[in-house]
C-alpha positions as CSV (number, residue, x, y, z in Angstrom):
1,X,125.4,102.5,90.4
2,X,122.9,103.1,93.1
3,X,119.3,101.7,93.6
4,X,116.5,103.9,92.1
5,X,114.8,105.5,95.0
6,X,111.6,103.4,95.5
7,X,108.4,104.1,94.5
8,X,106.4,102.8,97.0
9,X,107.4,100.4,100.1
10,X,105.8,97.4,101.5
11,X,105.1,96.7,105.2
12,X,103.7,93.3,105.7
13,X,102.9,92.0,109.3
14,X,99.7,90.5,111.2
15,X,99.8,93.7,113.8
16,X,98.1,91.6,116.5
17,X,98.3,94.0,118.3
18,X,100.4,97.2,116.7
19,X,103.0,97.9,118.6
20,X,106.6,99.7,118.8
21,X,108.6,97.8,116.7
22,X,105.8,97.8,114.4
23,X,106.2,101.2,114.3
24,X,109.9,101.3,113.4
25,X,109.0,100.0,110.2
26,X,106.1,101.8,109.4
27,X,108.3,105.3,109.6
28,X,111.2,103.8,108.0
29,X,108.6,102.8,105.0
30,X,107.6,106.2,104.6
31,X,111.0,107.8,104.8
32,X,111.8,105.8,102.1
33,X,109.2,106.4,99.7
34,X,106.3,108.6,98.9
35,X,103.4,105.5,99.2
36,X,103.3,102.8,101.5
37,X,101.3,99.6,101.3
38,X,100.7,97.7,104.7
39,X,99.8,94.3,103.7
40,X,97.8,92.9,106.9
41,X,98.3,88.8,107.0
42,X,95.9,86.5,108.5
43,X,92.8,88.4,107.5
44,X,89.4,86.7,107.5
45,X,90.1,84.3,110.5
46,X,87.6,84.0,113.4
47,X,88.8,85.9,116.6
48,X,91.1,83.8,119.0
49,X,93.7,84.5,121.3
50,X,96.4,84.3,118.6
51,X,94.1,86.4,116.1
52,X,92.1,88.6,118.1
53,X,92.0,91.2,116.2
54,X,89.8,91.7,112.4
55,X,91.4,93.1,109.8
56,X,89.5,96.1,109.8
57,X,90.6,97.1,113.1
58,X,93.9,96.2,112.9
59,X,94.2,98.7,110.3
60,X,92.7,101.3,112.5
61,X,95.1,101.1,114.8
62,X,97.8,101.6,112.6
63,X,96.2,104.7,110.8
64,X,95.9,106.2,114.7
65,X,99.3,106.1,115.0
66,X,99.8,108.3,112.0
67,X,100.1,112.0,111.5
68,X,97.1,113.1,109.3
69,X,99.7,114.0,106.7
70,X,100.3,110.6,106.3
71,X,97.7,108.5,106.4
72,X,96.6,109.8,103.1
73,X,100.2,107.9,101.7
74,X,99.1,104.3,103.4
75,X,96.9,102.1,101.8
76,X,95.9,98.7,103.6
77,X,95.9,95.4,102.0
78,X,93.9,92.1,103.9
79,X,95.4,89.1,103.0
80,X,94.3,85.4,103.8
81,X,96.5,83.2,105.5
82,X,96.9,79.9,103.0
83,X,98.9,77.9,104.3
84,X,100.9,77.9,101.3
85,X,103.8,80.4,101.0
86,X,104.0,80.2,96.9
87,X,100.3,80.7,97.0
88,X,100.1,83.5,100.0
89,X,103.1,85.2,98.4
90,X,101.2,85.4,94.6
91,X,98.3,87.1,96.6
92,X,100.2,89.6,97.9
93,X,101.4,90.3,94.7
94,X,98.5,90.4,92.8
95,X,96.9,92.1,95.7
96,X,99.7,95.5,96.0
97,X,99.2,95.2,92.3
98,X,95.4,95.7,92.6
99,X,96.1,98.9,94.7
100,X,98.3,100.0,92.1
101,X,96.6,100.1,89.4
102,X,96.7,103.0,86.8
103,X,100.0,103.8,88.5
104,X,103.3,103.4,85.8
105,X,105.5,100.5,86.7
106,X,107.0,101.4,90.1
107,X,110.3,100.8,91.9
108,X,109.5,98.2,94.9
109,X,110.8,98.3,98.6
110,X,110.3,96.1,100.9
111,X,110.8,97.1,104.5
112,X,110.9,94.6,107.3
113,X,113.5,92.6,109.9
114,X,114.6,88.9,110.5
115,X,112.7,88.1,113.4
116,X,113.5,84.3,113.3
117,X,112.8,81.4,110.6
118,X,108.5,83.1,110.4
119,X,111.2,86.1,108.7
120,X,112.1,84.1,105.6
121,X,108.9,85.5,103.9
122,X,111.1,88.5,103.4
123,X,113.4,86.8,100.9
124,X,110.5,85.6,98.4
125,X,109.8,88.6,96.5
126,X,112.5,89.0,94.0
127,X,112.5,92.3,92.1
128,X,111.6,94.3,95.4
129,X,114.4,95.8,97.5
130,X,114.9,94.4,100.7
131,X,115.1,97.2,103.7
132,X,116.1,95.0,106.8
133,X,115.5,97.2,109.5
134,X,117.2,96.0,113.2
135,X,114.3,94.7,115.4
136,X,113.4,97.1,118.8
137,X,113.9,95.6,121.7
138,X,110.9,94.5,124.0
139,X,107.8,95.3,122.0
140,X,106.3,91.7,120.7
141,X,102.6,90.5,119.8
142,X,102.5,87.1,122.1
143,X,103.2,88.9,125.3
144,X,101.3,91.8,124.7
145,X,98.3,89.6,124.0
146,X,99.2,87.7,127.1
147,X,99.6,90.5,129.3
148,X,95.6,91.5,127.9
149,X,94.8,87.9,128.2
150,X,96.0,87.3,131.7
151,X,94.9,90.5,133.4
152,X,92.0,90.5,135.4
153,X,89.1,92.9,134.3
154,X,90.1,95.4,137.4
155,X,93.5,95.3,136.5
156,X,93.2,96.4,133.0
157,X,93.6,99.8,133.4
158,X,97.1,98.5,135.1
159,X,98.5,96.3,132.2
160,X,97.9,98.8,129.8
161,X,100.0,101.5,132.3
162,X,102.7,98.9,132.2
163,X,103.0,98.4,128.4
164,X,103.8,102.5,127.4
165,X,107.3,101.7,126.5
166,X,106.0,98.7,124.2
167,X,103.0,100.1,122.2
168,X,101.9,103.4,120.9
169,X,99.4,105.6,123.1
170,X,96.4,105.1,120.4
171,X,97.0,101.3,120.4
172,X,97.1,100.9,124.4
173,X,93.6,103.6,124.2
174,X,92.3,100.9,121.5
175,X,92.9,98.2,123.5
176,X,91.4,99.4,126.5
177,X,88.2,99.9,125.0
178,X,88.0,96.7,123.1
179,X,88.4,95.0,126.4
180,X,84.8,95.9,126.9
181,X,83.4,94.3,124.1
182,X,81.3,91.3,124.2
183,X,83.5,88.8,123.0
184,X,86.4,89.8,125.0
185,X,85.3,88.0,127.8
186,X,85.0,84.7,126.0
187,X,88.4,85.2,124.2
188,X,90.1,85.3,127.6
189,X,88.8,81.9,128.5
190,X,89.8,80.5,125.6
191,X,93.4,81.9,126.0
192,X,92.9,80.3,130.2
193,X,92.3,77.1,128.3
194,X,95.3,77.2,126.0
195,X,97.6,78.0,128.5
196,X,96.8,75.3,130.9
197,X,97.0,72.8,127.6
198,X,100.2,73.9,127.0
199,X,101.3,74.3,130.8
200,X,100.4,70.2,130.7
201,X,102.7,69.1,128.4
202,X,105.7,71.3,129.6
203,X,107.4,68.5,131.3
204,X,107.5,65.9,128.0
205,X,111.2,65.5,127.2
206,X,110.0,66.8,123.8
207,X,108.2,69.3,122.6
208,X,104.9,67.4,121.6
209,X,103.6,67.1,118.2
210,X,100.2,66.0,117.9
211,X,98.7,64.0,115.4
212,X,94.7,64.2,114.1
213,X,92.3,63.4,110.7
214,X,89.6,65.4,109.6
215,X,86.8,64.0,107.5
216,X,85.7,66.3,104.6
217,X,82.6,65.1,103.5
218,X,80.6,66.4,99.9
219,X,77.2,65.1,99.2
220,X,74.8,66.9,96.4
221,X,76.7,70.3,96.6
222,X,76.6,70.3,100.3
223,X,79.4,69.4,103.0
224,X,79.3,68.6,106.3
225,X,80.1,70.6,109.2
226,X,79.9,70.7,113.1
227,X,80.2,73.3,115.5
228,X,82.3,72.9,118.0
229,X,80.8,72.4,121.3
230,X,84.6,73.3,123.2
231,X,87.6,75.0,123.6
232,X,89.5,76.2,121.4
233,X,87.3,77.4,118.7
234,X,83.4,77.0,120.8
235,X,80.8,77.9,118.4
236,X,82.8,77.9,115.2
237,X,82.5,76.0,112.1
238,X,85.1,72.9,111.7
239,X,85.0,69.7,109.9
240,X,84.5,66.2,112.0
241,X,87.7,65.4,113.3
242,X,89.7,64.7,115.8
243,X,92.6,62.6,117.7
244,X,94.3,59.8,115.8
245,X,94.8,56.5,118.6
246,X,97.1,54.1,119.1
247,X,95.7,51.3,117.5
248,X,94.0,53.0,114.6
249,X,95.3,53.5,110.7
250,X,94.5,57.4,109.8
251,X,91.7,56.5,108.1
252,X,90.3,53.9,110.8
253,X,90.1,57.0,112.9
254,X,88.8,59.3,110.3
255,X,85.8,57.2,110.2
256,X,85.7,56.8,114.2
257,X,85.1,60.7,114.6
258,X,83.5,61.3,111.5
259,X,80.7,58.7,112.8
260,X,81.3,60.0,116.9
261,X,80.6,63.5,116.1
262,X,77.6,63.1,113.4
263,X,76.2,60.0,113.5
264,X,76.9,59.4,109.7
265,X,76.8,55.5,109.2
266,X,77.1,54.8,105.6
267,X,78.4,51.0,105.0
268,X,82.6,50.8,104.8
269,X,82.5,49.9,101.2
270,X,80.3,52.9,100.1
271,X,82.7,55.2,102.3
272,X,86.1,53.2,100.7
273,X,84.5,54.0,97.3
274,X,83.8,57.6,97.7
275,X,87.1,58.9,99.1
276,X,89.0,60.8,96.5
277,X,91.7,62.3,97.9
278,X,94.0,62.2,101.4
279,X,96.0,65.7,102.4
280,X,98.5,66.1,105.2
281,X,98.4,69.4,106.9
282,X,101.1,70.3,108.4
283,X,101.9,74.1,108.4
284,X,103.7,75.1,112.5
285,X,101.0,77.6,112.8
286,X,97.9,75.9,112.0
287,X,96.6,75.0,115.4
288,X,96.4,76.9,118.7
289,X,97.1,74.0,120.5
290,X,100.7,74.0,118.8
291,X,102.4,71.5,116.4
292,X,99.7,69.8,115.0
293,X,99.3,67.7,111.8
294,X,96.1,66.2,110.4
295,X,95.6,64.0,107.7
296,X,92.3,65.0,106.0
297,X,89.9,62.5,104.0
298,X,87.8,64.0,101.4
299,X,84.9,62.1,101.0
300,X,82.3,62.5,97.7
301,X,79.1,60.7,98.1
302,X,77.7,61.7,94.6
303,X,74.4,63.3,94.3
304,X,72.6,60.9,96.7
305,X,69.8,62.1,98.9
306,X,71.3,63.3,101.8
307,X,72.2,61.4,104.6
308,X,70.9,61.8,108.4
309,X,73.1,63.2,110.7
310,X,73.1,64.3,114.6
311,X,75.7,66.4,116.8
312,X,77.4,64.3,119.1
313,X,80.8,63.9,121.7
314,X,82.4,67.0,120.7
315,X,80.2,68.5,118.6
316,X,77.6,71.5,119.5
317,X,75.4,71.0,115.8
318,X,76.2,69.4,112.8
319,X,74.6,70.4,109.2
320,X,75.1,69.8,105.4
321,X,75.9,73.6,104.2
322,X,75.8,74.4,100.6
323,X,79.5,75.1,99.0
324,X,78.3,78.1,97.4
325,X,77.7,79.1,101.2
326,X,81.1,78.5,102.7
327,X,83.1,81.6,100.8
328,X,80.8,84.1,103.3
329,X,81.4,82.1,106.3
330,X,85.1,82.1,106.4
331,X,86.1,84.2,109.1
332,X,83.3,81.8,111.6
333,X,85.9,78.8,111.1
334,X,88.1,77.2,113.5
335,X,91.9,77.1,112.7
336,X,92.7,76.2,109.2
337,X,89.5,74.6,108.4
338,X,88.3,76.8,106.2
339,X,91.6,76.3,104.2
340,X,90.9,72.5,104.0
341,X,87.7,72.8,102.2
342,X,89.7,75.3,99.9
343,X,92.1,72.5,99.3
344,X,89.2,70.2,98.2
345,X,86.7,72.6,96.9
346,X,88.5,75.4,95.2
347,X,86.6,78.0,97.2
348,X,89.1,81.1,96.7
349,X,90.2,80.4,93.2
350,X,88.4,82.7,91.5
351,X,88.4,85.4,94.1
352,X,90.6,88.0,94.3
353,X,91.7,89.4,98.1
354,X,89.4,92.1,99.0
């Protein structure tokens, strides 16, 4: 007996940028059935050289590279990364759901290809047909961004020439015009930066895995955050952290940077007393600088009055923000940071993806 025709087929990528193989799927997902959702992952993130792109626009190239008559049957869907695939794949769900709403129970595709082991998201959505669609040749997100990244500003114009056979004609006019944009510039430095991290490690007889602790720290409704005052992520929100050493316990060094970068000097039994909870993360995406885990130490020091602080080493600022503040900053946070607070303080729990 043969599969019901589908109802309405799911695309789900993070399109940085949109490109050709990208749009493979898209048309196969409308050949297939009448309404597509494109579910666009790591939404809400601060710009960087791996996400450079919002949401917003992201979907805006994609709806350029439609015909009119069918960008009336694509809706878009922005959904956080959480570091968490159970959790990230109930928000997809809950989020094509959403969009579907007064519509009667519909048949489910969804359309994509096995890239490598990031693929396996494919096979967690049991009730929705799989397409698998064979991956085009050449088109891919890290070297397009690359080739943006490492072009000079007179040589744009160039890159973009060189990339016709890889991305559609609206996403290489897109591009070109978002090169001009403010924080374009900055972007590009920061992608300099990561490259020459990389580039200094590429002799190890391993590939490196680095090791770091974060200090999450609650006091009287507020936590404590820095901004960064380097590369990767200068200007953004992140919790005091930073490199574990070689003669330090995790928690020896959690206190080192947590004390380095703000100057908080509470005695080592009050601190012992108020830690509640330790977290490894350890997700393969979570840093720019590559494989990364942190151990993170949430700290609760009560409803005390709240202790001094000042920016130091690698921090531009430090400041006690209110919780009830952090769910509008999220897309002004370094790398997962924003995650690890959810971890501790339940900041997306009761809200749905927008």
């Amino acid at each position: 007996m043969s599969s019901p025709q589908p109802d309405v087929a799911v695309l789900i990528g993070r399109f940085q940028p949109f490109h050709n193989a990208h749009l493979v799927l898209l048309q196969r997902a409308l050949e297939v059935a009448p309404r597509c959702v494109v579910v666009i992952g790591s939404a809400h993130q601060a710009r960087s050289p791996k996400n450079p792109f919002t949401w917003t626009e992201r979907a805006e190239m994609i709806r350029l590279t439609l015909p009119e008559a069918d960008r009336a049957r694509v809706s878009f869907l922005a959904v956080r990364d959480h570091y968490d695939e159970a959790r990230w794949v109930q928000a997809v769900r809950e989020g094509v759901a959403g969009l579907l709403q007064g519509t009667r129970s519909a048949n489910m595709a969804l359309v994509g290809h096995f890239k490598d082991a990031t693929s396996q998201y494919l096979r967690g959505f049991p009730g929705w047909a799989l397409i698998s669609v064979e991956r085009l040749p050449g088109a891919d997100g890290t070297h397009l961004r690359d080739a943006l990244f490492g072009a000079a500003p007179a040589d744009i114009d160039a890159m973009l020439g060189s990339l016709v056979d890889q991305a559609p004609p609206s996403t290489l006019a897109f591009l070109r015009a978002w090169t001009a944009l403010p924080f374009a510039a900055d972007l590009t430095t920061e992608w300099q930066m990561l490259r020459d991290y990389r580039a200094a490690w590429r002799t190890a007889p391993y590939p490196p895995v680095f090791v770091t602790v974060d200090a999450i720290v609650r006091c009287a409704d507020r936590v404590l955050l820095i901004r960064r005052g380097k590369a990767p992520g200068r200007g953004l929100y992140a919790v005091p952290g930073g490199f574990i050493e070689q003669r330090e316990t995790a928690y020896q060094s959690a206190l080192r940077e947590l004390e380095e970068e703000t100057h908080l000097n509470l005695l080592a039994d009050t601190m012992r007393q108020c830690l509640r909870e330790v977290a490894v993360f350890d997700h393969p995406d979570r840093s720019l600088r590559g494989r990364t885990i942190t151990h993170a130490h949430y700290f609760d020091l009560g409803e005390r009055e709240l202790p001094e602080v000042r920016a130091d080493d690698d921090a531009e600022s430090v400041e006690w923000v209110p919780i009830e503040q952090l769910p509008a900053l999220e897309d002004r946070f370094h790398d997962d940071h924003f995650h690890m607070l959810d971890h501790f303080l339940g900041l997306t729990e009761s809200r749905r993806e927008p």
